[in-house]
C-alpha positions in Angstrom: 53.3 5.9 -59.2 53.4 8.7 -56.7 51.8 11.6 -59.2 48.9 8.8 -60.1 48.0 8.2 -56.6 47.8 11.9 -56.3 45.6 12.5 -58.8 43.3 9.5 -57.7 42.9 11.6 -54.2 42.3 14.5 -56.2 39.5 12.7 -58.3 38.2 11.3 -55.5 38.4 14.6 -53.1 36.7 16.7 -55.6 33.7 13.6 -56.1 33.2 14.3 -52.4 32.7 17.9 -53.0 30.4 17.5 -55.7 28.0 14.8 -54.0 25.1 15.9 -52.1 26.3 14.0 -48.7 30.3 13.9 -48.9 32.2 11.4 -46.9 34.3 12.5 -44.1 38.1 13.8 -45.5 40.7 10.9 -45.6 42.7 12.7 -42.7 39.9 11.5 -40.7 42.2 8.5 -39.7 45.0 11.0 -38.2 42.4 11.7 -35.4 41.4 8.3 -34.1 42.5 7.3 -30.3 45.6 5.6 -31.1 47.2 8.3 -33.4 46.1 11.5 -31.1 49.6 12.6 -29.7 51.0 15.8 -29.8 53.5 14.5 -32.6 50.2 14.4 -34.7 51.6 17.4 -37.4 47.1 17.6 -38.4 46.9 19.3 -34.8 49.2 22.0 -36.1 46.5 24.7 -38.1 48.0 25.3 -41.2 49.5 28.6 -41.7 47.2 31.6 -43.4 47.8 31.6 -47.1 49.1 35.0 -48.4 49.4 34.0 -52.4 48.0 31.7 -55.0 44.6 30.2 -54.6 42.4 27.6 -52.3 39.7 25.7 -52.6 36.3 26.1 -51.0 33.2 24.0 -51.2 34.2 22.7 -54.5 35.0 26.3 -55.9 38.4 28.0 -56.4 39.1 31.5 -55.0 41.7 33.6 -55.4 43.7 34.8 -51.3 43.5 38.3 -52.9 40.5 38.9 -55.0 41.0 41.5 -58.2 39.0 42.5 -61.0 38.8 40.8 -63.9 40.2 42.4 -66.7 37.8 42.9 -70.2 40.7 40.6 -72.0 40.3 38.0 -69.2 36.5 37.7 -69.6 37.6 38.0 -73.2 35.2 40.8 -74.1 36.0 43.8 -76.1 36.9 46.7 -74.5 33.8 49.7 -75.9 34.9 52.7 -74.1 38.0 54.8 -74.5 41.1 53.8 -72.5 42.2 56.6 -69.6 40.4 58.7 -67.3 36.7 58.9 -68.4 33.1 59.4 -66.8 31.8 56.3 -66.3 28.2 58.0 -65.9 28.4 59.1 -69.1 30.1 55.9 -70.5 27.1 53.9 -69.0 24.8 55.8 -70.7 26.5 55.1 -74.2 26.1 51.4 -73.1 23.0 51.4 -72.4 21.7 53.2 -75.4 24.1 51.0 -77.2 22.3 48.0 -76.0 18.9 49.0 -76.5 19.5 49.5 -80.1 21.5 46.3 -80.4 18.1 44.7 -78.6 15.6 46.6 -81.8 18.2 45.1 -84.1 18.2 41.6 -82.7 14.1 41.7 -82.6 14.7 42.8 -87.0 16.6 40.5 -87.5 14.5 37.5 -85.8 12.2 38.5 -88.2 13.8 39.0 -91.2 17.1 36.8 -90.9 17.0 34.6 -87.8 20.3 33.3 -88.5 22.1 36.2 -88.0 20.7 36.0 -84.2 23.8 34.6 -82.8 25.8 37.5 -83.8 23.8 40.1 -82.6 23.2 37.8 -79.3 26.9 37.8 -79.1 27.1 42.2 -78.9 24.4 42.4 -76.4 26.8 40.0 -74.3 30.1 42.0 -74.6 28.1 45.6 -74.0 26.5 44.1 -71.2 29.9 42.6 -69.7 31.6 46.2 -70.6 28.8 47.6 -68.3 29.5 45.1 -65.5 33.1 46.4 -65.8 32.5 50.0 -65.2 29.9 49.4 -62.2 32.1 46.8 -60.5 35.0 49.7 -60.6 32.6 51.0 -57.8 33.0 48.9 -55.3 35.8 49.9 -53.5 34.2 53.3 -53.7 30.7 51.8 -52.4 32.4 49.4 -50.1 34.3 53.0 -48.4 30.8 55.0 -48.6 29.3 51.9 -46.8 32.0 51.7 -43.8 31.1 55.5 -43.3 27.6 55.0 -43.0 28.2 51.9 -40.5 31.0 53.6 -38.9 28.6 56.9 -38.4 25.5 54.6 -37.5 27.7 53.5 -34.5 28.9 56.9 -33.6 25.2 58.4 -33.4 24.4 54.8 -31.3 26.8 55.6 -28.8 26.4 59.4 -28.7 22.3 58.3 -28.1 23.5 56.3 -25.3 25.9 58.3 -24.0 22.9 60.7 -23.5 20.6 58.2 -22.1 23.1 57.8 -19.3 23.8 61.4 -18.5 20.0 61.8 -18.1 19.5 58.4 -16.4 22.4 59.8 -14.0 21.3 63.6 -13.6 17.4 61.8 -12.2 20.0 59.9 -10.2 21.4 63.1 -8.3 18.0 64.8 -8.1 16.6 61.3 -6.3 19.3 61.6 -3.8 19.3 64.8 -3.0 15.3 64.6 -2.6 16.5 61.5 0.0 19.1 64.0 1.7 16.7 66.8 2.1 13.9 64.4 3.2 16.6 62.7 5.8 17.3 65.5 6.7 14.0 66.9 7.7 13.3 63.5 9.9 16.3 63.9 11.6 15.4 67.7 12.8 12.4 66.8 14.1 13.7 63.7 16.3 15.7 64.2 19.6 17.9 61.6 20.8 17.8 61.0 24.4 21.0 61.0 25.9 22.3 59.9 29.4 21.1 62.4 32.2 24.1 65.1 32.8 25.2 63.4 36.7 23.9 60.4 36.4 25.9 57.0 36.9 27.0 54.5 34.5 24.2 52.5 36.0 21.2 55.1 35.9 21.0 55.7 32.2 17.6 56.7 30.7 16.0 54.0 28.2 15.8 55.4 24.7 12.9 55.1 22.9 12.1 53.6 19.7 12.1 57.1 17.8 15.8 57.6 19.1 16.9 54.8 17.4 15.3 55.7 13.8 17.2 59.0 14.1 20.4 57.6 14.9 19.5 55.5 11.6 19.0 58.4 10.0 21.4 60.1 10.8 24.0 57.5 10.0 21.7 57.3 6.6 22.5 61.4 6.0 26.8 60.7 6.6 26.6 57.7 4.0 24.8 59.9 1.5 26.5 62.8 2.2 30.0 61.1 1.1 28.5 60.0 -2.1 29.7 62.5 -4.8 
């Protein structure tokens, strides 16, 4: 009773997969008001698979993807076993299939029949050559980190520089403002009290003594940037 009810959610699960506008999973129900508690084990993620397969928008995948052998695509295996040069293996393919292509055009006209077989050879060369090129991707899939990984390198060396030149027009701008504080400041004279005077008898300072006490207290706050 149990294994039938199973397979009726299975049935039913993968119908909602394959229609165009899938109902909402039947675990919906574990999420309404009344059954949200933290005793709710569909609040728990599920722990990350690490064998076997899963299930994906109505597709099975494998956790850790391989290659497909030739006797699992159940092709026929057209180049010698061991260490070989693909390049020149895919040029034996190729040549292979073009002639296996004249043959199927002769025969079309002379023996249609016969098509399938030939139809049949053009399949397994062509598989064979899928084989060899997809033994390149974990070389292509290396060559392409490098190129990323080198991309970013040169983008952070580029704005590495940017900054250093950003900060060297920096240290010439304030070093301009020093010099030109410091010039201002020279040619200003801050009136002090007279030399005998009292507290009470001090001279009034003129606007220009206060912009070179600003000034000056300009020149010590740039002068302890470094």
């Amino acid at each position: 009773m149990a294994s039938s009810q199973t397979q009726q959610q299975q049935q039913t699960g993968q119908q909602q997969l394959d229609a165009a506008f899938p109902a909402p999973p039947d675990y919906f129900h574990h999420f309404t008001n009344p059954s949200q508690t933290t005793d709710n084990p569909y609040l728990t993620p599920p722990p990350p698979l690490t064998t076997g397969e899963y299930s994906m928008f109505g597709r099975t995948w494998k956790v850790h993807e391989q290659l497909p052998t030739l006797s699992e695509q159940s092709a026929t295996q057209l180049y010698p076993e061991g260490e070989i040069d693909r390049v020149v293996e895919l040029q034996k393919l190729n040549h292979s299939a073009v002639f296996e292509f004249l043959e199927m055009v002769d025969i079309l006209i002379k023996d249609p029949s016969q098509f399938g077989e030939r139809s049949a050879s053009i399949h397994n060369i062509f598989v064979n050559m899928h084989h060899l090129i997809n033994e390149y991707r974990g070389n292509q899939a290396v060559e392409t980190l490098k190129v990323l990984m080198g991309q970013q390198i040169e983008g952070k060396r580029e704005a590495a520089r940017s900054v250093r030149e950003k900060c060297d027009e920096l240290d010439k701008m304030i070093e301009k403002l020093k010099q030109d504080a410091r010039d201002k400041g020279g040619e200003l004279k801050v009136v002090e009290k007279e030399q005998g005077a009292s507290d009470a008898q001090v001279v009034e300072r003129p606007e220009k003594d206060v912009e070179a006490d600003g000034l000056r207290n300009l020149i010590d706050a740039i002068s302890n940037i470094q």
